[in-house]
N, CA, C and O atoms as a GROMACS GRO file, in nm:
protein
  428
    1UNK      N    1   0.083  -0.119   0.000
    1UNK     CA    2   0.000   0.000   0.000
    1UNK      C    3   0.087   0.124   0.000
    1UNK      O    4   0.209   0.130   0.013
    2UNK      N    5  -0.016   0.241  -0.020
    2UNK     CA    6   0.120   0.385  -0.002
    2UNK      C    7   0.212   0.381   0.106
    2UNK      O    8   0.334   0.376   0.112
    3UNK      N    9   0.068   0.386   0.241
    3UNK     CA   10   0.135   0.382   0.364
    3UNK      C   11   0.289   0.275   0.386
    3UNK      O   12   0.378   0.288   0.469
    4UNK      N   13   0.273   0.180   0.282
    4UNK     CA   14   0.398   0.113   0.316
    4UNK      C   15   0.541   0.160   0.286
    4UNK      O   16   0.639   0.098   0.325
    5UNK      N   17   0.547   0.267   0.219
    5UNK     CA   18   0.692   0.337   0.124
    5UNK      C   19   0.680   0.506   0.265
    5UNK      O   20   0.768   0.592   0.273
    6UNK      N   21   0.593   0.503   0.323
    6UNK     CA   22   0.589   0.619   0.378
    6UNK      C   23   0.684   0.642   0.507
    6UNK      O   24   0.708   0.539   0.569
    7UNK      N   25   0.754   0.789   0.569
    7UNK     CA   26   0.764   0.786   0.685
    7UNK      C   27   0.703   0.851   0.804
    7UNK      O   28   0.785   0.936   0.837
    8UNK      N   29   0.641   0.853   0.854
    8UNK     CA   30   0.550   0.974   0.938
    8UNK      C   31   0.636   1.042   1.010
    8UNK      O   32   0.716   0.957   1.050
    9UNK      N   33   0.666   1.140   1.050
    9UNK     CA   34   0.744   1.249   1.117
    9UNK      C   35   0.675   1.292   1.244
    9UNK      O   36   0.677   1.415   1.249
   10UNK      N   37   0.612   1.238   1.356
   10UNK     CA   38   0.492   1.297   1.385
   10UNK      C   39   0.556   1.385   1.515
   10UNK      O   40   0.617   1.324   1.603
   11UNK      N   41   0.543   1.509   1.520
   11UNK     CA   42   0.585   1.596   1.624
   11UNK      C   43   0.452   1.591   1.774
   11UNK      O   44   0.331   1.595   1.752
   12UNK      N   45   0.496   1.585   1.876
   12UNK     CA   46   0.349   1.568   1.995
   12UNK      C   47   0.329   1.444   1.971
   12UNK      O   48   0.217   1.396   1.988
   13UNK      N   49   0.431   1.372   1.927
   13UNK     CA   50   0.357   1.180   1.924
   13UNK      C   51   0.371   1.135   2.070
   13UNK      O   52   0.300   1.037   2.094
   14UNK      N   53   0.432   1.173   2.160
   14UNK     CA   54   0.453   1.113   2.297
   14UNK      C   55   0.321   1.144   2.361
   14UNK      O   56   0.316   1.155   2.484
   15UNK      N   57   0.207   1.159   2.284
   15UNK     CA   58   0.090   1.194   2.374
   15UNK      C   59  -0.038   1.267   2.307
   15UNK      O   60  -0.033   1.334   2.204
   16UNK      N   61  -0.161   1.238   2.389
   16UNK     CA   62  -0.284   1.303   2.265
   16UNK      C   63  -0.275   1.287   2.185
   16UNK      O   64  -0.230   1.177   2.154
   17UNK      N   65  -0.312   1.386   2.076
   17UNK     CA   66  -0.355   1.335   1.926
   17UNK      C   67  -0.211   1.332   1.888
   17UNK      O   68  -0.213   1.222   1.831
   18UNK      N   69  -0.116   1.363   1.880
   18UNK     CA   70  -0.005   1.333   1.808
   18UNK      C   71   0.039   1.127   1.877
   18UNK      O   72   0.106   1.059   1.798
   19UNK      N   73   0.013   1.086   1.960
   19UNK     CA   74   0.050   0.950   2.001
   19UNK      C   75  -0.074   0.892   1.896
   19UNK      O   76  -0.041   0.806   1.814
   20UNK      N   77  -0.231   0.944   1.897
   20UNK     CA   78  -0.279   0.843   1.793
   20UNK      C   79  -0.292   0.820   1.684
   20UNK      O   80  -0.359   0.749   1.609
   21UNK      N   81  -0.184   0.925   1.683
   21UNK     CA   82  -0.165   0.946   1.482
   21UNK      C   83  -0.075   0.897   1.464
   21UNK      O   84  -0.053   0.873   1.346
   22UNK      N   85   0.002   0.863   1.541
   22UNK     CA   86   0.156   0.774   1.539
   22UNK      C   87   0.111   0.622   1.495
   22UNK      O   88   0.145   0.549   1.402
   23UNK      N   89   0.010   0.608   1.618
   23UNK     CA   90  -0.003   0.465   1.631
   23UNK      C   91  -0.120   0.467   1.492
   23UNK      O   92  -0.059   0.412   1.400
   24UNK      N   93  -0.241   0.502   1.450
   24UNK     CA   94  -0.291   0.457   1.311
   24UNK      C   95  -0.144   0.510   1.178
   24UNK      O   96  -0.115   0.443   1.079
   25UNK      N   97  -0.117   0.565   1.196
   25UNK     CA   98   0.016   0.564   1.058
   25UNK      C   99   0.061   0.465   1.102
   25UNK      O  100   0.087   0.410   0.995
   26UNK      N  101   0.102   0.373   1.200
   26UNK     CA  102   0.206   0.251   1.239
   26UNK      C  103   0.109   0.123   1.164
   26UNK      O  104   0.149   0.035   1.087
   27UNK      N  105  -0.038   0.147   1.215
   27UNK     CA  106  -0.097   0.075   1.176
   27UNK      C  107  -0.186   0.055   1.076
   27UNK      O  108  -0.291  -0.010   1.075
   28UNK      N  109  -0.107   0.146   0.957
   28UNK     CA  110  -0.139   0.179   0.817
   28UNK      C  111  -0.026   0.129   0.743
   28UNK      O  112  -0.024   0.111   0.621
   29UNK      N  113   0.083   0.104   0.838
   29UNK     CA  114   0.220   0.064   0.741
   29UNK      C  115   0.347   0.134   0.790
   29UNK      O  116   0.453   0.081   0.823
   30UNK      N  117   0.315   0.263   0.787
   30UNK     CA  118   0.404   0.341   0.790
   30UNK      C  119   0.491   0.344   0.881
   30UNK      O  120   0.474   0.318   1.000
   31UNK      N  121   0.641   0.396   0.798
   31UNK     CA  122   0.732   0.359   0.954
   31UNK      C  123   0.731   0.489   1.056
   31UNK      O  124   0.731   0.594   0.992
   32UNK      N  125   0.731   0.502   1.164
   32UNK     CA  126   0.620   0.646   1.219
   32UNK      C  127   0.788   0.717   1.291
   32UNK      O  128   0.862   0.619   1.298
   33UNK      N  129   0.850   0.819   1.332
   33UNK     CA  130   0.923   0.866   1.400
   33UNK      C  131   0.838   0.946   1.494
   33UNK      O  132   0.765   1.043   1.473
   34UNK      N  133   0.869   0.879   1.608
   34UNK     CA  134   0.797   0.952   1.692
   34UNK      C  135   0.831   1.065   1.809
   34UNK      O  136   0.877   1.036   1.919
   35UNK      N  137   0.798   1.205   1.761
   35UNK     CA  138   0.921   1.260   1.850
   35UNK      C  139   0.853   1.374   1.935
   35UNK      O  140   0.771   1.444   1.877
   36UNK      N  141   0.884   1.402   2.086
   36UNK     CA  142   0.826   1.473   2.169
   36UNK      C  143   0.944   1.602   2.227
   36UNK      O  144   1.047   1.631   2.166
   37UNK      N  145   0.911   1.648   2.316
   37UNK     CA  146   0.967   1.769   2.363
   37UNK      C  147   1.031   1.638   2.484
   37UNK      O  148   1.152   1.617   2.482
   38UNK      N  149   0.981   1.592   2.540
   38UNK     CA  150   0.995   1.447   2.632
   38UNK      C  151   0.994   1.330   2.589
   38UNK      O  152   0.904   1.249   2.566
   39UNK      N  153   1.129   1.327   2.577
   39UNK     CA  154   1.195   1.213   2.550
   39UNK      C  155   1.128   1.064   2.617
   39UNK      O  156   1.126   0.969   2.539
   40UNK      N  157   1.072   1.042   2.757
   40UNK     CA  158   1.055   0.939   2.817
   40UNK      C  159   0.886   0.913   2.749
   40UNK      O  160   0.854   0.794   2.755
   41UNK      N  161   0.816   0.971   2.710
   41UNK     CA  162   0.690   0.985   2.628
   41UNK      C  163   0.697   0.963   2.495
   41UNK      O  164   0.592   0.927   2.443
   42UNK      N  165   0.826   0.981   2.402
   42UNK     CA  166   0.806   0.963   2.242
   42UNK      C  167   0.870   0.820   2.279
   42UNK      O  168   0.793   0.745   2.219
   43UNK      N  169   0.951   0.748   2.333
   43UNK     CA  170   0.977   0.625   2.379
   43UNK      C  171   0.880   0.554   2.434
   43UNK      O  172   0.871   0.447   2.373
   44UNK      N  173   0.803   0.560   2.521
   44UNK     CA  174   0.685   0.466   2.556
   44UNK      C  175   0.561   0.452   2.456
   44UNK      O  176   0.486   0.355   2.449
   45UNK      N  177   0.551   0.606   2.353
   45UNK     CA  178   0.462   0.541   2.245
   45UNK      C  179   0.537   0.436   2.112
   45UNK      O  180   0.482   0.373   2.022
   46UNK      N  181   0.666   0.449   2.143
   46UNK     CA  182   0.742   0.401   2.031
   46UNK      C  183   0.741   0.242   2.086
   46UNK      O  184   0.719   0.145   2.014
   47UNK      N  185   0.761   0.238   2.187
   47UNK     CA  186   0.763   0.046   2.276
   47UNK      C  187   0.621   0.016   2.235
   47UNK      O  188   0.602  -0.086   2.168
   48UNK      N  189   0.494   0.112   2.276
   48UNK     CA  190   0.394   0.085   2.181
   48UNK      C  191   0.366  -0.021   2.091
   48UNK      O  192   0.292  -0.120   2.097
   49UNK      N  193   0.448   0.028   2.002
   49UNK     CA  194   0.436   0.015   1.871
   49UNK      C  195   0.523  -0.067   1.829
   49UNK      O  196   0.476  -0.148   1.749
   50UNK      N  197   0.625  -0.078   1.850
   50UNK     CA  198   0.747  -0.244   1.853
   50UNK      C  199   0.673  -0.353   1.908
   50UNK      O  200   0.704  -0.466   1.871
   51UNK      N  201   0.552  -0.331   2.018
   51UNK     CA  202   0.505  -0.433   2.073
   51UNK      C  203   0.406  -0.511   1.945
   51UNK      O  204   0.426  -0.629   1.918
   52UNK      N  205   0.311  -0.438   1.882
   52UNK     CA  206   0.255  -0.424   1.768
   52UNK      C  207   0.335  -0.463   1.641
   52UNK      O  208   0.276  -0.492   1.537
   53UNK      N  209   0.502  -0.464   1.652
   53UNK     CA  210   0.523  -0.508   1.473
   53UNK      C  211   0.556  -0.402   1.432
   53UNK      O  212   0.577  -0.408   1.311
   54UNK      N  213   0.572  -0.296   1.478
   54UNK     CA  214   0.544  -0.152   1.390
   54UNK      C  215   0.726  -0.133   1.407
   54UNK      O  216   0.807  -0.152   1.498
   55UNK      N  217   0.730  -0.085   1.263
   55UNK     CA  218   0.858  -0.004   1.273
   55UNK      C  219   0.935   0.142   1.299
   55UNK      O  220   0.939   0.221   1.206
   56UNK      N  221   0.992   0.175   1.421
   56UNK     CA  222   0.965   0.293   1.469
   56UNK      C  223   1.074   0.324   1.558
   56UNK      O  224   1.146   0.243   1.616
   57UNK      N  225   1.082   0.466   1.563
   57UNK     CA  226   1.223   0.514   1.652
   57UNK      C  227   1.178   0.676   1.712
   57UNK      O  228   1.099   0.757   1.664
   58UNK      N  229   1.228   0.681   1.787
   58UNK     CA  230   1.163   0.814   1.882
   58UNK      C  231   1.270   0.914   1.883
   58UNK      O  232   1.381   0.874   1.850
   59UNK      N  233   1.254   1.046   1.917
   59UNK     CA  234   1.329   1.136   1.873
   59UNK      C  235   1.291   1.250   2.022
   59UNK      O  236   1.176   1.266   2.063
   60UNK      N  237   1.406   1.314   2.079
   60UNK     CA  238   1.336   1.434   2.116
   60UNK      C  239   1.378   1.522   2.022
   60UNK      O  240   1.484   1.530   1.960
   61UNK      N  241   1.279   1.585   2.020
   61UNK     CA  242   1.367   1.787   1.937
   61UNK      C  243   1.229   1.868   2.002
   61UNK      O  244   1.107   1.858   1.993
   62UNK      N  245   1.334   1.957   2.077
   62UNK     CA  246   1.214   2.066   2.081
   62UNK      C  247   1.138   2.207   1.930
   62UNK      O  248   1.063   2.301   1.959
   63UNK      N  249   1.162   2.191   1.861
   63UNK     CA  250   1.136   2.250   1.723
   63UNK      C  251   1.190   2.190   1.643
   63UNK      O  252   1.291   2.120   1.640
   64UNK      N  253   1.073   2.239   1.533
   64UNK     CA  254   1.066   2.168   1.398
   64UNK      C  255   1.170   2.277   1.299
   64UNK      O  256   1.101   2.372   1.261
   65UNK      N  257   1.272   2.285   1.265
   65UNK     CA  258   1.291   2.365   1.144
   65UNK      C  259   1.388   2.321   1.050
   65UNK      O  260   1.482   2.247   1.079
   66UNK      N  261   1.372   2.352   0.972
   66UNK     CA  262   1.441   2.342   0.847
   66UNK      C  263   1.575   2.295   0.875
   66UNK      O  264   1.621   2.226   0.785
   67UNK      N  265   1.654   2.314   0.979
   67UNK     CA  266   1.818   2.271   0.951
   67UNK      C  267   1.766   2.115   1.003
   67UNK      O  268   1.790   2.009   0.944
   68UNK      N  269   1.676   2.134   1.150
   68UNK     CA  270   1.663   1.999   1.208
   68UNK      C  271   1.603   1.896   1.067
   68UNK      O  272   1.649   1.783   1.056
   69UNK      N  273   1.521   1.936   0.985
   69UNK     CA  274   1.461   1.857   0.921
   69UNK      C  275   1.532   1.755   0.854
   69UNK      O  276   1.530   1.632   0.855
   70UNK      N  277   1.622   1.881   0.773
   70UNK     CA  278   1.761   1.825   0.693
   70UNK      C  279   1.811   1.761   0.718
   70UNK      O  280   1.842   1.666   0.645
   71UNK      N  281   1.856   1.779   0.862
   71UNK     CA  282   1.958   1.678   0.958
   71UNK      C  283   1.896   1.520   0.975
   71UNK      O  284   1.965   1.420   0.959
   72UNK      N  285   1.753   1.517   1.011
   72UNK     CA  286   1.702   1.384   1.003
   72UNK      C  287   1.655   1.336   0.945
   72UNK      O  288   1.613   1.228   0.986
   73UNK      N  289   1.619   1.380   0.788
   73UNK     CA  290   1.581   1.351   0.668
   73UNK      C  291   1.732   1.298   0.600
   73UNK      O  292   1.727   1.208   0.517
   74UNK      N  293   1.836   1.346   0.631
   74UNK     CA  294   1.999   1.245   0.561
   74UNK      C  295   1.966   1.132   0.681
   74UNK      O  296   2.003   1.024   0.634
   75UNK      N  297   1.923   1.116   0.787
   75UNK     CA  298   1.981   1.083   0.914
   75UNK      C  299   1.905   0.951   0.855
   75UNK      O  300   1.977   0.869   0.798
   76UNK      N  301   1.745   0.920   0.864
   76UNK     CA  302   1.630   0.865   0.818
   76UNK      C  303   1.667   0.774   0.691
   76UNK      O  304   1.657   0.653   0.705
   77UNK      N  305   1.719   0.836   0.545
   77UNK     CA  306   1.759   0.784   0.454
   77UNK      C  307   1.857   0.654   0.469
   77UNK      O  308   1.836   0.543   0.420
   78UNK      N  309   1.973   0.696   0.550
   78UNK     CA  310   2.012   0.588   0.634
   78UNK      C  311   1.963   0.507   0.731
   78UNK      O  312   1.989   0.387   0.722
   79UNK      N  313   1.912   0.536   0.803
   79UNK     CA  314   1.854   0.433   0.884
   79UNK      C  315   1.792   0.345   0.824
   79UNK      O  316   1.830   0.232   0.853
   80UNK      N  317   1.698   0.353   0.739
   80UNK     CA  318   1.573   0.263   0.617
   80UNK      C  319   1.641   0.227   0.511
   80UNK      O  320   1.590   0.154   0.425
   81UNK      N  321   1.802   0.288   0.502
   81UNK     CA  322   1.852   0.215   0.352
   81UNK      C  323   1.760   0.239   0.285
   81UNK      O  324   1.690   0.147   0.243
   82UNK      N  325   1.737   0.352   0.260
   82UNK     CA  326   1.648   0.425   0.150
   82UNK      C  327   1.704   0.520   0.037
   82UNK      O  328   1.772   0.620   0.057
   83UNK      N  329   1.668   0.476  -0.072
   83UNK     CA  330   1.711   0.567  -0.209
   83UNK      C  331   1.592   0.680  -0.201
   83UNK      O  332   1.613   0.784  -0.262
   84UNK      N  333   1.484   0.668  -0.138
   84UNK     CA  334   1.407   0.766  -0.140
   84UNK      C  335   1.281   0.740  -0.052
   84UNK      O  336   1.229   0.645  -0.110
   85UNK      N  337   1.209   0.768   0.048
   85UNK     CA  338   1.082   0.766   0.102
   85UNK      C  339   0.977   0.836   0.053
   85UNK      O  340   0.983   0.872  -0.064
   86UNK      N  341   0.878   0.863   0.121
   86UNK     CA  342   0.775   0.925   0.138
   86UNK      C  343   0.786   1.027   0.238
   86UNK      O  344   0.792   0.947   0.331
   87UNK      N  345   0.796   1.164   0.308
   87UNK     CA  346   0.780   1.182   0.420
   87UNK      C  347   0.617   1.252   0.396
   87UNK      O  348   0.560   1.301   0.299
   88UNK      N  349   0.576   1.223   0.560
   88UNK     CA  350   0.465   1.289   0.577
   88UNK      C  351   0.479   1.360   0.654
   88UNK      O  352   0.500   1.281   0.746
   89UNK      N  353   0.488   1.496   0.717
   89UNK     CA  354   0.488   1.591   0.817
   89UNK      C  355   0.390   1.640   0.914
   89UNK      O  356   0.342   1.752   0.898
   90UNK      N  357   0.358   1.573   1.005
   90UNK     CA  358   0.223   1.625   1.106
   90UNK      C  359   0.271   1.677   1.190
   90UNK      O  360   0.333   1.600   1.264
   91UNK      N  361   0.273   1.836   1.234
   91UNK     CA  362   0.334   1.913   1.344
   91UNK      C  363   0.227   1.942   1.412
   91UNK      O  364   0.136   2.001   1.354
   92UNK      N  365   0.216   1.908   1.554
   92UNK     CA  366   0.120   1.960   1.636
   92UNK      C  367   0.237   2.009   1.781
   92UNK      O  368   0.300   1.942   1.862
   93UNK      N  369   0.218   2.196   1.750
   93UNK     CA  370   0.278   2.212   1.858
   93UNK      C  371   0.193   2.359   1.945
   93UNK      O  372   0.146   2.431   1.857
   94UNK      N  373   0.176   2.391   2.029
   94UNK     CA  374   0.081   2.464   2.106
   94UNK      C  375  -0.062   2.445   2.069
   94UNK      O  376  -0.130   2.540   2.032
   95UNK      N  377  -0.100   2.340   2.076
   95UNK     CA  378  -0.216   2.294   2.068
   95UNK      C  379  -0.290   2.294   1.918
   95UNK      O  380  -0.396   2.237   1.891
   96UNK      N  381  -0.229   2.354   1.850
   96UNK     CA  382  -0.252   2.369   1.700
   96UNK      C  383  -0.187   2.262   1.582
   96UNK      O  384  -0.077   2.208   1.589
   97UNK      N  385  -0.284   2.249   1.478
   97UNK     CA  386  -0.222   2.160   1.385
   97UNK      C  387  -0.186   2.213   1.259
   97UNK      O  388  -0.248   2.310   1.213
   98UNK      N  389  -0.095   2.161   1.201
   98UNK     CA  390  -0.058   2.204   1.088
   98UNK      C  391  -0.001   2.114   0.993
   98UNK      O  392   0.122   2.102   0.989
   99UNK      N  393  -0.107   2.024   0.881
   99UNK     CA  394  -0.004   1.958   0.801
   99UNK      C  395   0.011   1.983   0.731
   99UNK      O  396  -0.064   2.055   0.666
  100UNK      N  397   0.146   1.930   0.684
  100UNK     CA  398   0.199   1.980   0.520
  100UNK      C  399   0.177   1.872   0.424
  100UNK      O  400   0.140   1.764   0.470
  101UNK      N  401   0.193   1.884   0.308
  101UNK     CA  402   0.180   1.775   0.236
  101UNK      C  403   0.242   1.714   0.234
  101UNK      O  404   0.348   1.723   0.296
  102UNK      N  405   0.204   1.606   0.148
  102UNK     CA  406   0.337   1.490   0.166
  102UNK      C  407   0.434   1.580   0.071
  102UNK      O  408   0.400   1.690   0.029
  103UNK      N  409   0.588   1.502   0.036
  103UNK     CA  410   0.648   1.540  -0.057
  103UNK      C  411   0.793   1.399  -0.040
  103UNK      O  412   0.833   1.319   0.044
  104UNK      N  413   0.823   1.440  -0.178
  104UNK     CA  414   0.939   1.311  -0.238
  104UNK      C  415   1.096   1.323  -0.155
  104UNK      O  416   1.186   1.374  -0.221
  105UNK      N  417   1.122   1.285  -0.036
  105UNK     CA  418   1.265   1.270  -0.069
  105UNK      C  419   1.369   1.224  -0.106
  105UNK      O  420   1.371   1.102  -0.091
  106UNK      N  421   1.460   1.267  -0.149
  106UNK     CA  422   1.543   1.109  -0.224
  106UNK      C  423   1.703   1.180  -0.160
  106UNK      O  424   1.713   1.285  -0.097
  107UNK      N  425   1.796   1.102  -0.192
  107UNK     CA  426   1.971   1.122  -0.202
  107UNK      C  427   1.996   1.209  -0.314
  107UNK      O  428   2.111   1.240  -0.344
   0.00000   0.00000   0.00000
């Protein structure tokens, strides 16, 4: 399926709606990065989800921007031995959502 070439990026995944968007993208295929401001929270939804089969790795960063992206978008490519993914970007940060579209990354 799509979801299977995809990676979810999900920012606020250690909790609320960012943890159940982690876990249906996990359980759509997708390999989900799950990353919080709290580290001990993007890890317990990520054990989650290893418990489940799901392929997944947790992240803290407190902001989303452009250098960080870069940095774990080369970082990601390696990890998945990937010539190219899917990313999907779901940022939920002060209680607000904001997604972006998907888009192509490659090497």
């Amino acid at each position: 399926t799509h979801a299977n070439s995809m990676v979810a990026y999900v920012t606020g995944g250690g909790q609320g709606i960012g943890r159940a968007f982690a876990h249906a993208l996990g359980e759509a295929g997708a390999k989900v990065v799950v990353v919080d401001l709290v580290l001990a929270k993007a890890e317990a939804v990520a054990y989650e989800l290893s418990l489940k089969g799901k392929q997944c790795i947790y992240l803290q960063v407190a902001a989303v921007h452009e250098s960080v992206m870069s940095a774990v978008t080369v970082w990601l490519l390696s990890l998945f031995k990937a010539r190219s993914f899917l990313l999907a970007v779901i940022i939920f940060q002060q209680g607000l959502m904001e997604n972006k579209s998907e888009q192509r990354i490659s090497k």
